[in-house]
C-alpha positions in Angstrom: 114.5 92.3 -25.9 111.7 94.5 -25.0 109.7 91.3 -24.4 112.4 89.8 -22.1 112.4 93.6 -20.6 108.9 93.3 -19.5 109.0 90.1 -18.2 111.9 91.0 -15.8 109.8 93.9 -14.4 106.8 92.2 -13.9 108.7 89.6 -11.6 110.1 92.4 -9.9 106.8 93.8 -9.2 105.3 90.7 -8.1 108.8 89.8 -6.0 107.6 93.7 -4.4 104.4 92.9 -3.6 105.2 89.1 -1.9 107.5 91.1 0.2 105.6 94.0 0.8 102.7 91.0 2.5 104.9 89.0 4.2 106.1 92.1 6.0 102.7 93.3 6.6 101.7 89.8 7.9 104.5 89.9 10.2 103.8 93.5 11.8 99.9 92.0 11.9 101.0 89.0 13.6 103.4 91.0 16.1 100.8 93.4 16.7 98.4 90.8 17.6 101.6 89.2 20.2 102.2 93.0 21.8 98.1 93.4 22.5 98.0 89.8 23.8 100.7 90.8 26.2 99.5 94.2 27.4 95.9 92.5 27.7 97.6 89.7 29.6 99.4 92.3 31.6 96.8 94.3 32.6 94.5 91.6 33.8 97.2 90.4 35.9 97.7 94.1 37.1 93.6 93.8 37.8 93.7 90.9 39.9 96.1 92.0 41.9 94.9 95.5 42.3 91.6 93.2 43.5 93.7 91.0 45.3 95.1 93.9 47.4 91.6 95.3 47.6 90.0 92.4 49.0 93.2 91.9 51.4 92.4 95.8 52.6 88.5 94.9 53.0 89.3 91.8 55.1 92.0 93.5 57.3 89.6 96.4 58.0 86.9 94.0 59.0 89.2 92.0 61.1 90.1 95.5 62.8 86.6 96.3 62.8 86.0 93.2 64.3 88.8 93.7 67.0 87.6 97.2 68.0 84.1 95.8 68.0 85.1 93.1 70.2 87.0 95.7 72.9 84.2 97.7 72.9 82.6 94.7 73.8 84.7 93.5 76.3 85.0 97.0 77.9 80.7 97.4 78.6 80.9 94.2 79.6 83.8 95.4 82.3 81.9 98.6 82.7 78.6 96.4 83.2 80.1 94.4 85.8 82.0 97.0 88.1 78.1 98.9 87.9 76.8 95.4 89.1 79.7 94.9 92.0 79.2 99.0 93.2 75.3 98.8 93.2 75.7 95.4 95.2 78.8 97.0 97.5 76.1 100.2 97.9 73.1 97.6 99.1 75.6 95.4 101.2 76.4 98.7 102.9 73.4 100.6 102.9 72.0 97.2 104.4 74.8 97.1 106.5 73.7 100.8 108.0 70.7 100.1 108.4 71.4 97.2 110.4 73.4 98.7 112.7 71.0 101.8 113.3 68.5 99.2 113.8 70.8 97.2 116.4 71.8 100.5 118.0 67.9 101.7 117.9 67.1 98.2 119.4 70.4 97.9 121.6 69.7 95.8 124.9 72.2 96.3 127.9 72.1 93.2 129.5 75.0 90.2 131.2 73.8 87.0 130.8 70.3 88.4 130.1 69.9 90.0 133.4 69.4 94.0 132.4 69.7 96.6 135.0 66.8 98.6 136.2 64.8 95.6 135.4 66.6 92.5 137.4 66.0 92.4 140.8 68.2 90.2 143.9 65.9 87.4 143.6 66.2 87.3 139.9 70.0 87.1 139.9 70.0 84.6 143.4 67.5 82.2 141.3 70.0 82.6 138.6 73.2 82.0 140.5 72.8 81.3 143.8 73.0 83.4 146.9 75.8 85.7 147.0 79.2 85.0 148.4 80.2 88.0 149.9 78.2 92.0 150.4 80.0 95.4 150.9 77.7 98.0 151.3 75.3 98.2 148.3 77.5 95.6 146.1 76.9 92.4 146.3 79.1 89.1 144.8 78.5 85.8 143.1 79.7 82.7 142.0 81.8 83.4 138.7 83.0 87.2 140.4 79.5 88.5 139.0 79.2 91.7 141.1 76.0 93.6 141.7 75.4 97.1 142.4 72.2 98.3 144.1 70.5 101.3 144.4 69.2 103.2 146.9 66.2 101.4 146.7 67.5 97.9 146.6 66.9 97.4 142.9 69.8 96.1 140.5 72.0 99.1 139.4 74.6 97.5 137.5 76.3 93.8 137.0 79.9 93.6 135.9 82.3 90.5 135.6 85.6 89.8 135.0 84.5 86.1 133.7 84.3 84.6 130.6 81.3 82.8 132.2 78.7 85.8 131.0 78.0 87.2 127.3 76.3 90.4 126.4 73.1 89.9 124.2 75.7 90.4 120.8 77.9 87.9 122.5 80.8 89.5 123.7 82.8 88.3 126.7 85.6 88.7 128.3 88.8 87.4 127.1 87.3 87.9 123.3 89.7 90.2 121.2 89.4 94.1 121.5 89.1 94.8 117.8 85.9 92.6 117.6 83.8 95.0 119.2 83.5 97.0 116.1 82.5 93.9 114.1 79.9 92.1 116.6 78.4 95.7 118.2 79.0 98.1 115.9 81.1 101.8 116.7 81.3 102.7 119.9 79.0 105.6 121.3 82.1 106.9 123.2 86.0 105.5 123.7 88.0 106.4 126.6 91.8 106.0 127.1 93.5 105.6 130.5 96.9 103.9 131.9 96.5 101.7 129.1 92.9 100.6 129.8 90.4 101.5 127.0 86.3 101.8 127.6 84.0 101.3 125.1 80.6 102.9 125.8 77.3 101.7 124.1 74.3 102.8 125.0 70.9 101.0 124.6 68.0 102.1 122.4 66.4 104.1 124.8 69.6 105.8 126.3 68.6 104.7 129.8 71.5 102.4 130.1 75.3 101.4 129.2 77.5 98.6 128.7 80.6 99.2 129.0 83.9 97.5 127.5 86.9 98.2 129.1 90.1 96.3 127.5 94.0 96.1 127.9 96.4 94.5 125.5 93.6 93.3 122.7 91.4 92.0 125.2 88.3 92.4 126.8 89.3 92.6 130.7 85.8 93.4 132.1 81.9 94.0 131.0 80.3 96.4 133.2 76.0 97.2 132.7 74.6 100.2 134.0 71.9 102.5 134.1 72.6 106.0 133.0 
């Protein structure tokens, strides 16, 4: 009996200690499942945490890029209005200087006969004899009138032709507001019963031409001495 006792326990002890393995097997073996899942779980965590990193690095060099690329684009802008307002500031301190060179140079002359230096023959060599004399002012072919002095020399020459051109080229019957463009401002502008003079003077201030014009149009060139 005590024999068969014995037995009995000793199976039950060993029954114990199968269990007791089995079960410490298992918790092993789910151990083992729960650290291969959080390992898998946090590298998926890291690459996405690098994911999102890299995503942030390449959208902050794009926008780097895009700011870079503005900045860019705006020296460029900035370079090229400098270029167009340096060339605008030649073109018109060329331009000035042209036209105080034209003023300081300024001929006043009709059909390149200049009074005070054109005498009678000049002009009758030129155009013929005259067609008709009042006093000191004498007429040609064309309506070219002459004034004379006191001593016979040419005074002034005026026309109401489009036959004769000042040295810039102005005639009559060419537009008003072109006198500004082909001579330059006027030295002095008069207004009267609708008839406007323009006054240039020549380089040396001994003489005028003078523009007078109604309705847009030049209507007579008249060449004096001062």
């Amino acid at each position: 009996m005590k024999k068969t006792f014995a037995v009995l326990m000793l199976a039950t002890m060993l029954f114990s200690v199968g269990c007791g393995n089995q079960a410490q097997d298992a918790a092993k073996e789910a151990q083992q499942k729960v650290e291969q899942k959080a390992g898998e779980a946090k590298d998926a965590a890291n690459k996405a945490a690098d994911d999102a990193a890299a995503k942030v690095d390449e959208a902050k060099d794009a926008a780097n890029k895009a700011a870079d690329d503005a900045a860019a684009k705006v020296d460029e802008m900035k370079s090229d209005a400098n270029a167009k307002m340096d060339a605008m500031k030649s073109d018109a301190e060329t331009m000035a200087n042209d036209m105080a060179s034209m003023m300081n140079e300024r001929v006043v002359a009709l059909s390149g006969l200049m009074p005070g230096t054109a005498t009678v023959e000049d002009i009758e060599a030129k155009f013929g004899e005259a067609i008709s004399t009042e006093g000191n002012t004498m007429t040609f072919a064309d309506g070219l009138k002459v004034v004379l002095d006191g001593a016979k020399k040419v005074k002034s020459i005026s026309t109401t032709s489009a036959t004769f051109d000042t040295p810039e080229g102005m005639y009559v019957g060419a537009y008003e507001y072109s006198l500004n463009d082909v001579c330059g401002p006027a030295d002095n502008i008069r207004v009267a019963n609708g008839v406007a003079e323009y006054e240039y003077n020549s380089g040396d201030k001994k003489s005028v031409t003078i523009y007078k014009a109604k309705d847009g149009f030049i209507t007579e060139i008249v060449c004096s001495l001062k």
